[in-house]
C-alpha positions in Angstrom: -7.0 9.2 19.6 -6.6 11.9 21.8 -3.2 12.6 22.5 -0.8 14.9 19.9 1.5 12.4 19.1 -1.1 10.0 18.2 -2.7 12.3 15.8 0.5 13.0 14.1 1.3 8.8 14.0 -2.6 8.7 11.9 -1.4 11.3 9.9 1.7 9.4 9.3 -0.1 6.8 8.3 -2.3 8.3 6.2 0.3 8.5 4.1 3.1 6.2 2.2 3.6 2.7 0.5 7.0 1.0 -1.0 7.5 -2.3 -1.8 8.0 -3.9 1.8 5.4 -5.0 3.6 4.4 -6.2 7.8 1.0 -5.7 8.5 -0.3 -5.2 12.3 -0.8 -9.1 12.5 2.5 -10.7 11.2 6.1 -9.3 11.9 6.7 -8.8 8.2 7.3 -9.8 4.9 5.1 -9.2 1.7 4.8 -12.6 0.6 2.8 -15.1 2.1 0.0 -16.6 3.8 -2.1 -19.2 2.4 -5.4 -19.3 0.9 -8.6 -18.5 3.0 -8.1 -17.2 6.1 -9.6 -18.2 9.3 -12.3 -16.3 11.7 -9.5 -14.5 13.7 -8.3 -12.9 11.2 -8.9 -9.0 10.1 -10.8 -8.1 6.7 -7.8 -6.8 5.5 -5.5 -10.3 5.9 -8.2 -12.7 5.0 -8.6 -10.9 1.5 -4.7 -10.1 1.3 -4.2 -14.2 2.1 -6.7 -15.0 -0.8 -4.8 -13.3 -3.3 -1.4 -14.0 -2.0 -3.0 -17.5 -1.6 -3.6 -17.5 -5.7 -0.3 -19.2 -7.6 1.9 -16.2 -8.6 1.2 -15.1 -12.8 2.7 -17.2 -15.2 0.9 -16.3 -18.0 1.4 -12.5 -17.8 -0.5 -10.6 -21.2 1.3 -8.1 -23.2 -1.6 -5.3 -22.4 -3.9 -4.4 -19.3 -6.9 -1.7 -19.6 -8.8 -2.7 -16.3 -9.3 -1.1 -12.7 -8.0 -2.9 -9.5 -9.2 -2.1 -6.4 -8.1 -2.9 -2.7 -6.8 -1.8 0.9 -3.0 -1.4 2.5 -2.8 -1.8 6.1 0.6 -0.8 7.9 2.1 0.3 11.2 3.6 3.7 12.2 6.3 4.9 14.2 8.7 7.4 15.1 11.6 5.7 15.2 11.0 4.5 18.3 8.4 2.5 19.0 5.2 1.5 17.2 2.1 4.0 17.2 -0.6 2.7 15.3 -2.1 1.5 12.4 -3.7 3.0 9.4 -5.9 1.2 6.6 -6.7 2.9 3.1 -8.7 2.1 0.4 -6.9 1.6 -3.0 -8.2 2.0 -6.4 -5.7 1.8 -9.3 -6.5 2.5 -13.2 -4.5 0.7 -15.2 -3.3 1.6 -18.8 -0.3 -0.6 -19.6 1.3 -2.2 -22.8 4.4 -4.2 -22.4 7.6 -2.5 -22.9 5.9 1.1 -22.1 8.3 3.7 -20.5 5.3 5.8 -18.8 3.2 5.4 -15.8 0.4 3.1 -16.5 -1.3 4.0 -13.5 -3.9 6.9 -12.4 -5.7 6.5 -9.0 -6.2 7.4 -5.2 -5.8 5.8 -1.8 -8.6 7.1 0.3 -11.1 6.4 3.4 -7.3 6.5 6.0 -8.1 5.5 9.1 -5.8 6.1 12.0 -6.4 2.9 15.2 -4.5 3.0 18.4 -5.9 1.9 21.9 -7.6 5.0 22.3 -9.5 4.0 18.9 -10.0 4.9 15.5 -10.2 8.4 13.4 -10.4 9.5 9.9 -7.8 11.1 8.2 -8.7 14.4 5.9 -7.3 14.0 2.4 -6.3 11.0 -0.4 -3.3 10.3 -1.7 -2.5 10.3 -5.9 -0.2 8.5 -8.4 2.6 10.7 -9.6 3.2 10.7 -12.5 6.7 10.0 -12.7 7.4 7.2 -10.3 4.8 3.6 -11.5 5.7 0.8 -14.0 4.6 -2.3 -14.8 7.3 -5.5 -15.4 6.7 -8.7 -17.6 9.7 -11.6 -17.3 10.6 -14.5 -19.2 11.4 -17.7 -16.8 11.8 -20.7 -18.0 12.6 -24.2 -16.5 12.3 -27.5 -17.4 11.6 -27.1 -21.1 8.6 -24.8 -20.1 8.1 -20.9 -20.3 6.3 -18.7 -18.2 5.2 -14.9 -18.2 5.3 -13.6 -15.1 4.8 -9.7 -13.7 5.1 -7.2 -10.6 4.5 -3.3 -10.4 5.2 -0.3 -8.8 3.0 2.6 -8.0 4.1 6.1 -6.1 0.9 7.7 -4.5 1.7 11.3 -3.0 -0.6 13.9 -1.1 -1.6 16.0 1.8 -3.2 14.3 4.9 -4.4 16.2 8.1 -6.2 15.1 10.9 -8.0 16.9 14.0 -6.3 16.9 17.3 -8.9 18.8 19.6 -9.2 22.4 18.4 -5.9 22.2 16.3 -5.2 21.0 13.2 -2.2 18.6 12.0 -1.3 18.2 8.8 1.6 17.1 6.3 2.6 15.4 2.9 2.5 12.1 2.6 4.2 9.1 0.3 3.4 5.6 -0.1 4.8 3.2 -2.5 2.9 0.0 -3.3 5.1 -2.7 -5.0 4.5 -6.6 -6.0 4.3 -9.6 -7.8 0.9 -10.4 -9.9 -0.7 -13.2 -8.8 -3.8 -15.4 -10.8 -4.9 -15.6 -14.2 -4.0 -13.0 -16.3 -2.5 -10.5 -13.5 -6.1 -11.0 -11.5 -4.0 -9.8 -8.5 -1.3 -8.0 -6.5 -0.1 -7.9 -3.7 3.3 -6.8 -2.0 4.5 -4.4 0.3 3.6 -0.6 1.3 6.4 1.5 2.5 6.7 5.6 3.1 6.7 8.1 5.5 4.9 11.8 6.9 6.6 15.3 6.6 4.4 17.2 9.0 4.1 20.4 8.2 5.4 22.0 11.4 8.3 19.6 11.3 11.8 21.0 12.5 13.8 17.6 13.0 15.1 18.1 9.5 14.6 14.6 8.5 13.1 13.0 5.3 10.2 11.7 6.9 8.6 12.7 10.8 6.9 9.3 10.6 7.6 6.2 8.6 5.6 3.0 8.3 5.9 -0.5 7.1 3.1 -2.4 5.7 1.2 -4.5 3.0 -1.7 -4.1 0.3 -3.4 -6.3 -2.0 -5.1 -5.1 -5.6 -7.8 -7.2 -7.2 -8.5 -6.4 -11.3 -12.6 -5.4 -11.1 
């Protein structure tokens, strides 16, 4: 990465997560794929088709105290054209009882890494829950004289990023929102879509966001 505006699309990246997903090998969407993977694909989609690739929670508990860990993957641009992609690791502790109004979440994406042709670089800074913006749903469905439980969450992970781009420095705040349906046993899984953007720091376009990107992440219970 050595061009400016490839340093500021990682530090984009290093950033943001909603519920929306379209990692760098499909052209969206934060459902699917099935079960295994094949030998083409990347780390990060063989493990997000395994759990996507696990039947959706339908017996969803009334109480989680466990860690889940994971990655998101998504793809950064600036409105114009695609830049990149950046990969974080994703580690979620989870404190939830059903019907709870506060954030049952504490945690940290970290390790970014920014990859464009030129290669890959490592993004300074982890993002961190807020506090205000994660919950944790449990639904009722039933059909055919049978009832299910199932579930989905949202998390809001917030923080500054920077990156080196030769003797300067970039940096900027960064938000990504992570949100999905469970998936396995018991809520083993999730899995969904990763949405946000990048306010560099020198900005000046007066816009929410600098960057935005689109992507997906999947969460296993440890």
């Amino acid at each position: 990465m050595t061009t400016r505006r490839t340093s500021r699309a990682a530090l984009l990246l290093a950033c943001t997560v909603a519920l929306g997903a379209c990692d760098s090998s499909t052209n969206g969407g934060g459902g699917g794929g099935g079960g295994g993977g094949s030998s083409s694909e990347t780390p990060f989609q063989e493990n997000f088709d395994q759990v996507t690739g696990t039947a959706p929670t339908s017996n969803m508990p009334t109480s989680i105290n466990a860690t889940y860990a994971g990655a998101v993957q998504a793809s950064v641009n600036d409105g114009v054209e695609e830049l990149g992609i950046l990969d974080g690791d994703v580690t979620l502790d989870v404190a939830w009882t059903d019907g709870q109004s506060t954030n049952p979440f504490s945690g940290q994406i970290d390790n970014l890494r920014f990859t464009d042709s030129d290669g890959t670089v490592a993004l300074q800074g982890e993002l961190v829950t807020d506090n205000d913006v994660g919950s944790i749903s449990r639904t009722e469905v039933s059909a055919l004289g049978q009832t299910a439980f199932t579930g989905s969450m949202t998390v809001l992970m917030r923080g500054n990023v920077s990156v080196q781009d030769g003797g300067e420095t970039l940096s900027g705040d960064a938000d990504i929102q992570l949100g999905g349906p469970f998936f396995g046993s018991g809520a083993s899984g999730s899995a969904g879509a990763a949405s946000g953007g990048l306010r560099l720091d020198e900005g000046t376009s007066g816009a929410i966001a600098d960057y935005a990107i689109a992507g997906e992440y999947y969460l296993r219970r440890q």
